[in-house]
ROSE-4610 file (N, C-alpha, C; in Angstrom, 1 decimal, always signed):
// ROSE-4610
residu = [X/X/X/X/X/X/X/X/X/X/X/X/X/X/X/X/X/X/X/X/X/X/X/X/X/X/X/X/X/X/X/X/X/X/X/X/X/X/X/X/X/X/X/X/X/X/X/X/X/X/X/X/X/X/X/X/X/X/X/X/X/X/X/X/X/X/X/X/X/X/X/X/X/X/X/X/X/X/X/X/X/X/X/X/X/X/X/X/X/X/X/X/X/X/X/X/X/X/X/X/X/X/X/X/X/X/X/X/X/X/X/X/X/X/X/X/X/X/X/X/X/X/X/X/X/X/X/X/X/X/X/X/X/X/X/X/X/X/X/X/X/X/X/X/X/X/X/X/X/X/X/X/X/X/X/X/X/X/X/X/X/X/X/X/X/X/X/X/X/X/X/X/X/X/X/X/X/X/X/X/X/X/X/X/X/X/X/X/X/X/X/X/X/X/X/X/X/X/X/X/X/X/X/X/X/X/X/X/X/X/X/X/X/X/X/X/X/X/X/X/X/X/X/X/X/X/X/X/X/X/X/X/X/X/X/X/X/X/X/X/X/X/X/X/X/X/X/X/X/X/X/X/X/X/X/X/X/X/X/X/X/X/X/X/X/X/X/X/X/X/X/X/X/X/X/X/X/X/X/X/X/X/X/X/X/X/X/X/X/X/X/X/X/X/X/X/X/X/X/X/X/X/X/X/X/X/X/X/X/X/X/X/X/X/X/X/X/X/X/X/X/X/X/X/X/X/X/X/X/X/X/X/X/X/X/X/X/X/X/X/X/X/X/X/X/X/X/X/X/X/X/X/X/X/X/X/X/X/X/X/X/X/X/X/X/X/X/X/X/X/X/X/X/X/X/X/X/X/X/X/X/X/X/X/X/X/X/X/X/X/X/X/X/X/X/X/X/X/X/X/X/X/X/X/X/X/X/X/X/X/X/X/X/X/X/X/X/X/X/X/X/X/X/X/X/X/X/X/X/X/X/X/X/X/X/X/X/X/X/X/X/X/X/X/X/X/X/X/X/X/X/X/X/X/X/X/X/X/X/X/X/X/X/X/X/X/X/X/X/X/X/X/X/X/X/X/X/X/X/X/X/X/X/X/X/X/X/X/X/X/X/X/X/X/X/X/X/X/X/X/X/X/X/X/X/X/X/X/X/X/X/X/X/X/X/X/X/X/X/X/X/X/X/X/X/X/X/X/X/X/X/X/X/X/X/X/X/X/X/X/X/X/X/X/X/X/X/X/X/X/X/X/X/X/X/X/X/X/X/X/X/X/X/X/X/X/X/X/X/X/X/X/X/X/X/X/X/X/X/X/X/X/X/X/X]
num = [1/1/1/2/2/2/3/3/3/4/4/4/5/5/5/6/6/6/7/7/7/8/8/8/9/9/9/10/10/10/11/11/11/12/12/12/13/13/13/14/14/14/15/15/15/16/16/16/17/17/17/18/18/18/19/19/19/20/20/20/21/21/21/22/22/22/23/23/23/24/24/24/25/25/25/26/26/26/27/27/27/28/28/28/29/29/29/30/30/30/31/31/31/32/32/32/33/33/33/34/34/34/35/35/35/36/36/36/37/37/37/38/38/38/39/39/39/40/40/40/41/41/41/42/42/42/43/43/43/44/44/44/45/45/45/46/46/46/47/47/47/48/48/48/49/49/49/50/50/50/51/51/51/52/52/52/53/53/53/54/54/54/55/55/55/56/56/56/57/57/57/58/58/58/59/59/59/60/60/60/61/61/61/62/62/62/63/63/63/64/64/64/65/65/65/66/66/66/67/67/67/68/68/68/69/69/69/70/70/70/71/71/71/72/72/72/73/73/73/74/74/74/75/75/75/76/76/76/77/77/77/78/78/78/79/79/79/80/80/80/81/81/81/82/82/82/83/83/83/84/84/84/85/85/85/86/86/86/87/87/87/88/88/88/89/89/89/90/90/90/91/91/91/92/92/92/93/93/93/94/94/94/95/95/95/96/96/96/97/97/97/98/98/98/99/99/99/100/100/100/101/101/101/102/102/102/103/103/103/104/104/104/105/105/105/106/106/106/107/107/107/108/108/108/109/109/109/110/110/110/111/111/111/112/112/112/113/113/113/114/114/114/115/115/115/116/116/116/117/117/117/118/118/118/119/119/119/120/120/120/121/121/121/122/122/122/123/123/123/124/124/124/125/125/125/126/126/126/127/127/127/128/128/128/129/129/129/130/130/130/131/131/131/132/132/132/133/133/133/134/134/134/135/135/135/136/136/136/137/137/137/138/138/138/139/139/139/140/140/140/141/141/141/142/142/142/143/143/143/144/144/144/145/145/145/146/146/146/147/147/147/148/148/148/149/149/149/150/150/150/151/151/151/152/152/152/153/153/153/154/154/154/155/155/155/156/156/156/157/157/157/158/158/158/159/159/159/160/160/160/161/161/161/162/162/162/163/163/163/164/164/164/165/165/165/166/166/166/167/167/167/168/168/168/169/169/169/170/170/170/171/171/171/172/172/172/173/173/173/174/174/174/175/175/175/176/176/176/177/177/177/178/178/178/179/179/179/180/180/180/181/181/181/182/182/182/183/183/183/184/184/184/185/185/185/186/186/186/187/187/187/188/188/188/189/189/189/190/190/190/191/191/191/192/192/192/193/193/193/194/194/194/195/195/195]
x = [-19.5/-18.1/-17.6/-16.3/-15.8/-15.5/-15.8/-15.8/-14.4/-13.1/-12.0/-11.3/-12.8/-12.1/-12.6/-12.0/-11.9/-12.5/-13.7/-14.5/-13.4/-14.0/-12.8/-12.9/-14.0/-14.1/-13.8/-12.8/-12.5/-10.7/-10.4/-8.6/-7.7/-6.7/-5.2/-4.9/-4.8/-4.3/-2.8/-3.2/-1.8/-0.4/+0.7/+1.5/+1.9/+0.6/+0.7/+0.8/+0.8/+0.8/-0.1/-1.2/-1.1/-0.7/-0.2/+0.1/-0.1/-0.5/-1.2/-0.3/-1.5/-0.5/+0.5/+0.5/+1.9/+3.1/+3.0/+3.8/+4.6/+3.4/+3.7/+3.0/+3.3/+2.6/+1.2/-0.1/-1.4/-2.5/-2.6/-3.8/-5.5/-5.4/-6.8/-5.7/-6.7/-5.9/-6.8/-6.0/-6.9/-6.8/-7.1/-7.5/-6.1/-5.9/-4.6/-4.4/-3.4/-3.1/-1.7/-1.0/+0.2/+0.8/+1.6/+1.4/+2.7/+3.1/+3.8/+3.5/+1.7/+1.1/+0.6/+0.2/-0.3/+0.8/+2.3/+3.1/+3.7/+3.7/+4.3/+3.3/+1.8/+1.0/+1.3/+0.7/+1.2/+2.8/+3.5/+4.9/+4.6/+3.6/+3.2/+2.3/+1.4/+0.7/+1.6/+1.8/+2.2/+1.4/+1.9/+1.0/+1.9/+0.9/+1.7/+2.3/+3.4/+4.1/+4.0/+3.3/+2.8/+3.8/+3.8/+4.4/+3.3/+3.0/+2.1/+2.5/+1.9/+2.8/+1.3/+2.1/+1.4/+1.8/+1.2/+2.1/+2.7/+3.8/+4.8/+5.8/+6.8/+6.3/+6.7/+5.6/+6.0/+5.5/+6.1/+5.4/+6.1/+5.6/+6.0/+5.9/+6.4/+5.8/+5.2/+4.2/+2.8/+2.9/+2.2/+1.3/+0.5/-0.4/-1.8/-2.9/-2.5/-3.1/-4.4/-5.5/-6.4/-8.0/-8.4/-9.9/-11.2/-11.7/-13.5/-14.2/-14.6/-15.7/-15.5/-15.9/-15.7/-17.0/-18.1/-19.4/-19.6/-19.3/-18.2/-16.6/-15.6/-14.4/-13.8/-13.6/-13.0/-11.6/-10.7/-9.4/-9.2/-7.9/-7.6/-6.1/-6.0/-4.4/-4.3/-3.2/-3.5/-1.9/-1.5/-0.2/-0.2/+0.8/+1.0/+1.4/+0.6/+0.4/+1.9/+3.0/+3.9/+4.9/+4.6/+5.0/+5.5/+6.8/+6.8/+5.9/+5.3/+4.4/+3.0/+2.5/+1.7/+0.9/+1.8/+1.0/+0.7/+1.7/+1.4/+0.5/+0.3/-1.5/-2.2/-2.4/-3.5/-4.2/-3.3/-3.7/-3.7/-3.5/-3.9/-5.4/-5.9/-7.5/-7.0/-5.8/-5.7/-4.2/-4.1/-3.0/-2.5/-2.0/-1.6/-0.9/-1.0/-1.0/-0.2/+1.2/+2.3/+2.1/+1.4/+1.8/+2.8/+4.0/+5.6/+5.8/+6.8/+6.9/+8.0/+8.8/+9.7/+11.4/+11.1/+12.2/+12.4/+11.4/+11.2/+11.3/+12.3/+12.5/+13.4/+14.2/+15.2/+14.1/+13.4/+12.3/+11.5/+10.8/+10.2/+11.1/+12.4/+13.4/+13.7/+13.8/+13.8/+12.8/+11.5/+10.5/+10.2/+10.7/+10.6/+11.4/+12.8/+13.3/+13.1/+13.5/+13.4/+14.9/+14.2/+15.4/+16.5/+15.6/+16.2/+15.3/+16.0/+15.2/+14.1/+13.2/+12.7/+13.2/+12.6/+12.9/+14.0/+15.4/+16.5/+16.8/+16.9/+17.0/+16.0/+14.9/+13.6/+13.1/+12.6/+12.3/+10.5/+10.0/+8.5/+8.2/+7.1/+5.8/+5.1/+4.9/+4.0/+2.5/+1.3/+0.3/-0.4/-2.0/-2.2/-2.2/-2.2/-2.0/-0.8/+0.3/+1.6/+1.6/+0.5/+0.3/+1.6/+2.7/+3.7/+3.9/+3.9/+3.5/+5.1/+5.0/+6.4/+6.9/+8.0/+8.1/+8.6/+8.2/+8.7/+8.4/+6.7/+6.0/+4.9/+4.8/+3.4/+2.2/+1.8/+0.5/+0.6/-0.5/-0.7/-2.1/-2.3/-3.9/-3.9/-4.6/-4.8/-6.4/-6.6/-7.6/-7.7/-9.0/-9.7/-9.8/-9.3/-9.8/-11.3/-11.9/-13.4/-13.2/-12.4/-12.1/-11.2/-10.9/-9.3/-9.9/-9.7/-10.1/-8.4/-8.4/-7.1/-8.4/-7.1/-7.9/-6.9/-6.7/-5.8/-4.7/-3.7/-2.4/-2.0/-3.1/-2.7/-3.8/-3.6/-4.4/-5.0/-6.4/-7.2/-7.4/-7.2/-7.3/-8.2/-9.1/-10.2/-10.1/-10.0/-9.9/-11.0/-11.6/-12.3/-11.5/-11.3/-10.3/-10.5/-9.8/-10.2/-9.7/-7.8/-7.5/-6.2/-5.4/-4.8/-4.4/-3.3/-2.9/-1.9/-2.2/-1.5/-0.1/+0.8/+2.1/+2.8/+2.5/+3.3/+2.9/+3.4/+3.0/+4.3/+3.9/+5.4/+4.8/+6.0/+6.3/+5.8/+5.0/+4.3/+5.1/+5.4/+6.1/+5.8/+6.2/+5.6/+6.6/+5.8/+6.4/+6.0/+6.8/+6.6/+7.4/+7.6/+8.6/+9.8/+9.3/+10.2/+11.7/+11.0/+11.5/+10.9/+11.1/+10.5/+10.5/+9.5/+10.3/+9.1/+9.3/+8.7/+7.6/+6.0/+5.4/+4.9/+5.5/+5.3/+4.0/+3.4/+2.5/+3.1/+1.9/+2.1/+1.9/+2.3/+1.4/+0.6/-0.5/-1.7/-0.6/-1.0/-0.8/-1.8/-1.7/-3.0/-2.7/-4.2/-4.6/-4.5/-3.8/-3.3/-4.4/-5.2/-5.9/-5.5/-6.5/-5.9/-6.6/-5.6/-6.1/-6.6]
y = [-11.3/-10.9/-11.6/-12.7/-12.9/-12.1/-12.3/-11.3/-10.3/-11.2/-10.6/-10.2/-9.7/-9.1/-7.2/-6.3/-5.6/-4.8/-4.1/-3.7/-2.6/-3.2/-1.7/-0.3/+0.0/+1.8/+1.8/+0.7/+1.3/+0.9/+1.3/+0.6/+1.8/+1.0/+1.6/+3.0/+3.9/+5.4/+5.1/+5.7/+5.4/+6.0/+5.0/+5.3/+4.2/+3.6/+2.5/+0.9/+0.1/-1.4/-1.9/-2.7/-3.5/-4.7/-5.7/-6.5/-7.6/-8.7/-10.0/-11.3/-12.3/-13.3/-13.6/-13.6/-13.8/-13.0/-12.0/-11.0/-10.3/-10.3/-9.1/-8.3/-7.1/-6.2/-6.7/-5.8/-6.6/-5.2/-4.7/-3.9/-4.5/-5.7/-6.0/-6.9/-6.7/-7.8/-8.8/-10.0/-11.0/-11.3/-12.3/-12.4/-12.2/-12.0/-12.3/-13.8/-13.8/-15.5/-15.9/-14.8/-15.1/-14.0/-14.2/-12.6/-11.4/-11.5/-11.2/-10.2/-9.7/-9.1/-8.0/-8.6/-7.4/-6.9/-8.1/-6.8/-5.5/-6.0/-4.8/-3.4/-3.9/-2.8/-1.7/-2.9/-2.4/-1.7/-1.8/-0.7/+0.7/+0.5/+1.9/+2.8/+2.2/+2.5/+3.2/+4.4/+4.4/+4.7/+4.2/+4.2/+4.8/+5.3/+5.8/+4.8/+5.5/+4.1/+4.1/+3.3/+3.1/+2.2/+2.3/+0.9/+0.8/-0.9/-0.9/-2.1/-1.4/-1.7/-3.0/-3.8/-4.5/-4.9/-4.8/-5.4/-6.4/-6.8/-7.8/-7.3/-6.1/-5.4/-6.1/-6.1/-6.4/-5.2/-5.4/-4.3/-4.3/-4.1/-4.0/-2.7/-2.7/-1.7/-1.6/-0.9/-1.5/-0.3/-0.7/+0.1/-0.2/-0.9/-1.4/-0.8/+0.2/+1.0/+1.5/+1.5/+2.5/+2.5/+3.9/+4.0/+2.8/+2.7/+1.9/+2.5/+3.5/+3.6/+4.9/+6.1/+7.2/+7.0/+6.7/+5.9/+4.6/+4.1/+3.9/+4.4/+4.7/+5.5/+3.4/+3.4/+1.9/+2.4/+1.2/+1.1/-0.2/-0.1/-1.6/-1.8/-3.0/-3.8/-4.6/-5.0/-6.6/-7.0/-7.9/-8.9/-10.1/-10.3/-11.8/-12.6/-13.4/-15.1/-15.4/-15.3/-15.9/-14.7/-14.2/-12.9/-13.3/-12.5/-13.2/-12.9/-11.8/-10.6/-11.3/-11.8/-12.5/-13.5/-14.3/-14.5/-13.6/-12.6/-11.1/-10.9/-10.3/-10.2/-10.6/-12.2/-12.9/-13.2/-12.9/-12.8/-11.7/-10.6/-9.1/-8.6/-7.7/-7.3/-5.9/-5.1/-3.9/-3.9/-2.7/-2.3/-0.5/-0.2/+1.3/+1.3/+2.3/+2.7/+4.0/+4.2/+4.9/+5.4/+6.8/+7.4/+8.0/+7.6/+8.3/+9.7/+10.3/+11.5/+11.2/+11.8/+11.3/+11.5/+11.9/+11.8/+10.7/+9.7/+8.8/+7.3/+7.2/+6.5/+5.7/+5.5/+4.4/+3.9/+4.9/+3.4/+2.6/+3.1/+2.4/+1.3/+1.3/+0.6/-0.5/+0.0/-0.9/-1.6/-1.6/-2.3/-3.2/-3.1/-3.5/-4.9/-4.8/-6.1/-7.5/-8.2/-10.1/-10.1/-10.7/-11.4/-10.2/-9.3/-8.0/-7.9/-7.3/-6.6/-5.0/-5.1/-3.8/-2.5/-2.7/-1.7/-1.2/-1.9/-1.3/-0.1/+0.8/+2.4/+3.2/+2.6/+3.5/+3.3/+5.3/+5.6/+5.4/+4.8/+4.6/+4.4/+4.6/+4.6/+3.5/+2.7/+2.0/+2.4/+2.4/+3.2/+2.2/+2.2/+1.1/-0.3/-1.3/-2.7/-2.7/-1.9/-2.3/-1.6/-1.2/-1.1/-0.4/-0.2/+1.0/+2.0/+2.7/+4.2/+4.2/+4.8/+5.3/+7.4/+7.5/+8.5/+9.2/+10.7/+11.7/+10.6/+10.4/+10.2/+11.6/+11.6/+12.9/+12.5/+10.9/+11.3/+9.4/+9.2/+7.6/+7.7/+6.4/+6.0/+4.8/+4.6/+3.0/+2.7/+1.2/+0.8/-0.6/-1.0/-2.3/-3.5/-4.3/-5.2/-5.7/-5.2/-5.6/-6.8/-7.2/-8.4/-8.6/-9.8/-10.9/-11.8/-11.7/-12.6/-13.4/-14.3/-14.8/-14.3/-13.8/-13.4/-13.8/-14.9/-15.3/-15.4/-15.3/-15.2/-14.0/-13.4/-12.1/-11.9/-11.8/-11.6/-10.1/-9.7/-8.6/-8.3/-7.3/-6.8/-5.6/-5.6/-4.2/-3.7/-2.7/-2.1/-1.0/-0.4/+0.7/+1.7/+3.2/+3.5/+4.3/+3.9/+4.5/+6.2/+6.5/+7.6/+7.4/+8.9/+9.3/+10.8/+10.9/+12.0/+12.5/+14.3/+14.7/+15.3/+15.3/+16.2/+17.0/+17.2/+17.8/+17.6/+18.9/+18.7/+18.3/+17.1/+16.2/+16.0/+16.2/+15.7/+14.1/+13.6/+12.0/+11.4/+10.3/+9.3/+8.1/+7.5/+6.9/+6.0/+4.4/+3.8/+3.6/+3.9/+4.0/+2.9/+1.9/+1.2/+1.2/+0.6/-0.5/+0.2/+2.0/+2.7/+3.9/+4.0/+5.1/+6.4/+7.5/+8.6/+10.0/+10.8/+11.9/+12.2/+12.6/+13.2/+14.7/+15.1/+16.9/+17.7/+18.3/+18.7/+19.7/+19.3/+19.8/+21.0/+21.9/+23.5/+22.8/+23.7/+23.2/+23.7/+22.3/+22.5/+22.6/+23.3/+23.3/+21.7/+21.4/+20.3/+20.4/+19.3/+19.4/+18.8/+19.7/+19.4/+18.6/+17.6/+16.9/+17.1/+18.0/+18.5/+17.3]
z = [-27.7/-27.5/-26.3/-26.2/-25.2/-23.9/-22.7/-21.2/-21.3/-22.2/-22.1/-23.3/-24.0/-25.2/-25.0/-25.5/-26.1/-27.1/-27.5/-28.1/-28.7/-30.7/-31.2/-31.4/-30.4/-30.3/-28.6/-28.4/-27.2/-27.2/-28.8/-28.7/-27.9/-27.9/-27.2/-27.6/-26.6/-27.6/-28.4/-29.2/-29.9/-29.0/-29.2/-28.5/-27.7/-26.9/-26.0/-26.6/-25.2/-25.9/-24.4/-24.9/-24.1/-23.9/-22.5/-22.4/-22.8/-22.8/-23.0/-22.3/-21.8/-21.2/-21.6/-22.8/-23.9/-23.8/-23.6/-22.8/-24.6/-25.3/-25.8/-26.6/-27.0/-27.6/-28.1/-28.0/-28.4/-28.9/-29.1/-29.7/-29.1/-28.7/-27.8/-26.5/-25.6/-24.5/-24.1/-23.5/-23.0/-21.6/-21.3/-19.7/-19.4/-18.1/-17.1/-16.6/-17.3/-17.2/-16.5/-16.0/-15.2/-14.6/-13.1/-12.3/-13.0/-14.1/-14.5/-15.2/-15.4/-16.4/-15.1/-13.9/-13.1/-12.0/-11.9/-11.2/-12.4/-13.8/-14.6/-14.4/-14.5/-14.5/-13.1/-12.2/-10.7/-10.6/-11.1/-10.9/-11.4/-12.2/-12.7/-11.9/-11.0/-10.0/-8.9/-8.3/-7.4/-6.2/-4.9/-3.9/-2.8/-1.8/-0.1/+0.5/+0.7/+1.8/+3.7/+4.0/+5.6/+6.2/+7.5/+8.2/+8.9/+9.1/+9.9/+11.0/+12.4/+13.5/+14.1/+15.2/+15.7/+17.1/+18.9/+20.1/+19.6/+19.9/+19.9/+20.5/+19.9/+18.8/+17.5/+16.4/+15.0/+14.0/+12.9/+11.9/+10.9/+9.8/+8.0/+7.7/+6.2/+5.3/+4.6/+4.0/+3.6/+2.2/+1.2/+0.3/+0.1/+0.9/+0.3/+1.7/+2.2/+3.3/+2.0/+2.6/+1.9/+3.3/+2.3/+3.4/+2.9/+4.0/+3.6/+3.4/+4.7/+5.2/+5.5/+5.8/+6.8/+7.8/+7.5/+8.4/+8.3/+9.4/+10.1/+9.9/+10.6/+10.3/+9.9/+8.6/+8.4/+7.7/+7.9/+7.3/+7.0/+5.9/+5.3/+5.1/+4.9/+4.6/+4.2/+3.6/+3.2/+3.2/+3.2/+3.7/+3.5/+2.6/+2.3/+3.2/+2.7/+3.7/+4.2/+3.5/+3.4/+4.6/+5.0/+5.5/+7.1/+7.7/+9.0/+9.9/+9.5/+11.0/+10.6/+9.4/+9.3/+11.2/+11.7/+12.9/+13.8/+14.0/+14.9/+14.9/+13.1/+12.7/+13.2/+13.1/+12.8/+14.7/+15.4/+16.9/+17.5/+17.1/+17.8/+17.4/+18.2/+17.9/+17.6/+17.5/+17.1/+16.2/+15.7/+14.8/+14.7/+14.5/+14.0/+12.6/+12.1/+10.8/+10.7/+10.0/+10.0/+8.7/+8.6/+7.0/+7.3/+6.4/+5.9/+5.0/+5.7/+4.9/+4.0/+3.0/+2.4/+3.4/+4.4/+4.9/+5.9/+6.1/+6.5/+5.7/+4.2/+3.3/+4.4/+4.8/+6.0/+6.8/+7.2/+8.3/+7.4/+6.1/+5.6/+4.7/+4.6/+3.9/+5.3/+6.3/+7.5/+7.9/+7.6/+7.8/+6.8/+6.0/+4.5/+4.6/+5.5/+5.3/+6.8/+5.6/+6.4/+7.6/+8.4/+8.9/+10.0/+10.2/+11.0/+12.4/+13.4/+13.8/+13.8/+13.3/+11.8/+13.2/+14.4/+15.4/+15.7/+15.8/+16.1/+15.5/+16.3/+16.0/+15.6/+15.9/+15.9/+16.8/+16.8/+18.1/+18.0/+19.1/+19.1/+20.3/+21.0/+22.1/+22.2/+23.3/+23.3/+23.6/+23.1/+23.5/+24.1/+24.0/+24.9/+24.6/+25.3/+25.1/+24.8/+24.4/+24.0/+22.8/+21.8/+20.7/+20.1/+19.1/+18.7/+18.3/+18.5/+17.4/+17.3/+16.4/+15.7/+15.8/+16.6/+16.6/+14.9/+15.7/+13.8/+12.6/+12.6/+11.2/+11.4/+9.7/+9.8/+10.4/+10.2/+11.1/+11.2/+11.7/+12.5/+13.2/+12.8/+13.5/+13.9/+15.1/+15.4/+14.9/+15.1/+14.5/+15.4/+15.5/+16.2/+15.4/+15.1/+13.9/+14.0/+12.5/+12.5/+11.5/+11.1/+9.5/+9.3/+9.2/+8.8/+8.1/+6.6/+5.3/+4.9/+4.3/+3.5/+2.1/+1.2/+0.2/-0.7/-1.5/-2.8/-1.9/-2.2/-1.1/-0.4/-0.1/+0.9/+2.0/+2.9/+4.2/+4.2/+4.3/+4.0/+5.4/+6.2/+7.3/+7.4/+8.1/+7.9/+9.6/+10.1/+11.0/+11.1/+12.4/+12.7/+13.7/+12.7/+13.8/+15.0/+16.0/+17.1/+17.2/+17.3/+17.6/+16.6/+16.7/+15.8/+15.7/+15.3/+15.5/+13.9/+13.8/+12.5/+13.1/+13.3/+13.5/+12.7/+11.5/+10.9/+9.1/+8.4/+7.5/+6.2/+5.6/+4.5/+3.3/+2.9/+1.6/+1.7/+1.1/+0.8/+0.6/+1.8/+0.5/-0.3/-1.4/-2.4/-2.8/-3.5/-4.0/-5.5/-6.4/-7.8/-8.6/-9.2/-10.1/-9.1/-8.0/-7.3/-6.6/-6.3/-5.8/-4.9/-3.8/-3.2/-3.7/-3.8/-4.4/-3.4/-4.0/-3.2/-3.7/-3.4/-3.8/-3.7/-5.0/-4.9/-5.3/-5.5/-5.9/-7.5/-8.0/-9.5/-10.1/-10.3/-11.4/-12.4/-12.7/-12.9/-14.6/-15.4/-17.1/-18.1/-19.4/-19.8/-20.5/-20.9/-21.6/-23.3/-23.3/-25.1/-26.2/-26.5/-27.6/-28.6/-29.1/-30.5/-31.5/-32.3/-33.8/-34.5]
């Protein structure tokens, strides 16, 4: 069986479709052959939305924040090549890491854009080296850079974190289908048997 086929005791629940480079409906799928097949999946993905700060001062908005390691305490990023904070990055030995509450959707919409200054009207701290923390977010961690890979067209950043602080307890915020939204916690539902 080809590496990118599909075994038929393992088909689509009814209801669904999957994609195909072809870009349509398929009952088995085949390789990924154009990025148009993993940003659709990826909108369905939703992830936390971070800013992540750097001395200059520079800093974006990030969903690609996740953990490594707890032994060692590791963290990660990643940032396209094409990106302006991209050199910031690539000459600092440290960084900070901004998890957003949902009432924090304007800073994360303000970090998010080109061609601005992302700081004007946010309030932040320089800690040491200059590093920025960001005032009124739930929580923030800085980190040492232990790894700078170019990985496909996005720059992989691994950090060890040093300190950090929780302030307060928020509503998550999230980016889902190309919109920020809130993350709530759920009542527990029962599970629907299939007769």
């Amino acid at each position: 069986m080809p590496d990118d086929a599909i075994s038929d005791h393992a088909q689509t629940p009814k209801g669904t479709d999957m994609v195909t480079s072809e870009n349509r409906p398929a009952r088995y799928s085949t390789a990924v052959a154009d990025d148009d097949i993993l940003l659709r999946v990826l909108r369905r993905h939703a992830a936390g939305v971070t800013v992540i700060t750097v001395p200059g001062p520079a800093g974006f908005t990030a969903t690609s924040f996740t953990s490594v390691s707890l032994q060692p305490p590791l963290v990660s990023f990643c940032l396209g090549l094409g990106a302006s904070t991209v050199p910031a990055v690539r000459e600092t030995d440290r960084f900070a890491v901004h998890l957003l509450g949902a009432k924090n959707a304007e800073v994360a919409r303000q970090f998010a854009r080109s061609g601005v200054d992302r700081y004007q009207g946010i309030a932040w701290t320089a800690h040491e080296d200059g590093l920025p923390i960001l005032d009124d977010v739930p929580a923030w961690l800085t980190a040492r850079v232990t790894l700078r890979q170019p990985v496909g067209d996005h720059l992989l950043v691994v950090g060890e974190v040093e300190t950090g602080a929780v302030h307060q307890e928020a509503t998550a915020l999230v980016h889902h289908d190309r919109a920020f939204a809130a993350a709530r916690p759920l009542l527990p539902q029962p599970i629907r048997r299939a007769s």
